[in-house]
C-alpha angles and dihedrals in degrees: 000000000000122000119230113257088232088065084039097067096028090065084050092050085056094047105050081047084063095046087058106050090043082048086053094037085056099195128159090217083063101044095089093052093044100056087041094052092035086056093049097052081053093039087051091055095050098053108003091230109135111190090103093054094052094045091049094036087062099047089051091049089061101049092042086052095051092044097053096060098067093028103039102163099052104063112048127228091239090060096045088045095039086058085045113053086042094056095043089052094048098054087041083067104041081056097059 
């Protein structure tokens, strides 16, 4: 089943919202995940599809979350929910 292009853009939003609070938290234990996330938002509008964006979104939503709970204060809870709540809509649809 296709995803709308609203949730689409919506998952990229939230993840370009995580890119750049890895890029501000500026740590080497988050290099790997955001190059890898940075190369699947350009990668997504290149070509729309956004498998890449879900696989690494979910990879960054684990290690934000982890990483807010010893460092509350330096990832936000927008930016956590907002991942969230993308990544939620886009495999609700790919369930349909």
């Amino acid at each position: 089943m296709k995803t709308t292009l609203k949730n689409n853009e919506k998952l990229k939003k939230s993840c370009n919202d995580a890119v750049l609070t890895l890029e501000k938290l500026n740590l080497e234990q988050f290099k790997d995940t955001l190059g890898q996330l940075k190369w699947c938002v350009g990668s997504y509008e290149f070509d729309k599809n956004p498998i890449g964006l879900n696989e690494l979104g979910q990879v960054a939503l684990k290690d934000l979350k982890a990483f807010k709970k010893g460092n509350s204060r330096k990832v936000t809870k927008k930016v956590i929910d907002g991942l969230e709540k993308s990544l939620l809509n886009y495999q609700e649809e790919l369930s349909l």
